[in-house]
C-alpha positions in Angstrom: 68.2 96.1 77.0 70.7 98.4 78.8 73.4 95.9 80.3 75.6 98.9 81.3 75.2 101.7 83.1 77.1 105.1 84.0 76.3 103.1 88.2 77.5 100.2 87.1 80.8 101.7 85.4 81.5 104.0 87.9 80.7 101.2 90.6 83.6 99.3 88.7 86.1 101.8 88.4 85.9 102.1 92.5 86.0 98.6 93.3 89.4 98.3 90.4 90.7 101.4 91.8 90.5 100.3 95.5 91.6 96.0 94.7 94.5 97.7 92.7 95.4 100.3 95.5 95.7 97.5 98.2 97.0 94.9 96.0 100.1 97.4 95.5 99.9 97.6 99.4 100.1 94.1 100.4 103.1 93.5 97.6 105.3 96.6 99.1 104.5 95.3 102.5 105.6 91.9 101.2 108.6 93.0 99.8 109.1 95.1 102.8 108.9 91.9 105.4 110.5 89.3 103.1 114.5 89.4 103.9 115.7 89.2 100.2 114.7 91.5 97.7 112.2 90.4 95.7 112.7 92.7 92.4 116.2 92.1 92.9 115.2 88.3 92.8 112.8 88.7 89.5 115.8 90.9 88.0 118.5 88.0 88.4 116.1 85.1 87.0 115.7 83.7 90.9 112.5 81.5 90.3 112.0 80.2 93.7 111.4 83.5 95.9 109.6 85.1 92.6 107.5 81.7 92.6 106.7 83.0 96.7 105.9 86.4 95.8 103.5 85.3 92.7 101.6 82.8 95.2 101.4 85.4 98.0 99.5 87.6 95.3 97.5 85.3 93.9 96.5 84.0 97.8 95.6 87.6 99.1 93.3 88.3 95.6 91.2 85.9 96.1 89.6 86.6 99.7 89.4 90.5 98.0 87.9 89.0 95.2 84.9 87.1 97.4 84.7 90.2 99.1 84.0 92.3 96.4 81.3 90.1 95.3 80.1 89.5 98.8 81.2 92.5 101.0 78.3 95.3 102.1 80.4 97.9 100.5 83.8 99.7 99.7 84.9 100.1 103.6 84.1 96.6 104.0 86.2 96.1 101.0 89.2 98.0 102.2 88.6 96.2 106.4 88.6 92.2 104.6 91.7 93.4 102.3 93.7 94.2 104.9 92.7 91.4 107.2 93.9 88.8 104.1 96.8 91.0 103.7 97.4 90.0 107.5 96.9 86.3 107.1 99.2 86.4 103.8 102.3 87.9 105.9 101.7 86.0 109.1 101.5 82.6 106.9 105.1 83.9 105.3 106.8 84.4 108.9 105.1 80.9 110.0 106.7 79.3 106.7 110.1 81.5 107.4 110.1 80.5 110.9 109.7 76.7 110.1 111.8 76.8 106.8 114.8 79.4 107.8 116.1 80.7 104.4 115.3 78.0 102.0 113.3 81.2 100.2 116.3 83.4 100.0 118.2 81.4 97.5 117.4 79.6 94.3 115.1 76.8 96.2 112.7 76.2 93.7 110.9 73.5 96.0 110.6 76.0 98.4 109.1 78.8 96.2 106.6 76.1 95.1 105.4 75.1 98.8 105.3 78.8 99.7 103.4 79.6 96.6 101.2 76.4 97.2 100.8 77.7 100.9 99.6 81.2 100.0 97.0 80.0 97.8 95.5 77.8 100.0 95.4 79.8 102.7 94.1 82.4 100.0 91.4 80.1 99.1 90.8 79.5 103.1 90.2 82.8 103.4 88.0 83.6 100.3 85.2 80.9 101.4 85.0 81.8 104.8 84.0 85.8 103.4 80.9 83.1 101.4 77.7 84.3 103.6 76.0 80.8 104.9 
């Protein structure tokens, strides 16, 4: 039986190389919108806006990862990847907006409930890409 094949490979490598390509997207954009620095954040042991970023990873892979198994094909990829991308930033303004600068400092609690936020909203998105 022939489980893999040069398709099936090279149908791999695209979908990696394109999930990787906007995952380094959406965290650039992240860092670019968020107003602290994020590696600066990572660099200086700063677990709550690190905590933030994490979840806001984490919540935009999933919906790419539904896509990818349900999506028609690599533009469709790229279309719902950007689209979660969007929902991941406009659910950090929201949180900003409600919770003014408890992410820039060391707020643990806050890292946590933007992490938790992203997620969910990740997961949100992923099962609504589900075909009915």
């Amino acid at each position: 039986m022939d489980y893999v094949s040069s398709a099936g490979i090279f149908g791999f490598g695209v979908y990696m190389a394109i999930g990787i390509f906007m995952l380094m997207i959406f965290m650039w954009t992240y860092m670019w919108i968020t107003p602290h620095n994020d590696w600066e954040a990572i660099k200086t042991n700063r677990l709550g806006p690190t905590l933030a970023m994490v979840g806001a990873a984490i919540g935009f892979t999933l919906p790419i990862v539904s896509v990818s198994l349900y999506g028609i094909n690599q533009l469709d990829f790229v279309i719902w990847s950007l689209i979660a991308g969007v929902v991941q930033l406009t659910l950090f303004k929201i949180l900003y907006w409600l919770l003014p600068q408890t992410n820039d400092a060391d707020n643990v609690a806050a890292g946590v409930f933007y992490a938790g936020a992203a997620i969910c909203i990740g997961m949100l998105n992923a099962v609504s890409l589900v075909p009915s």
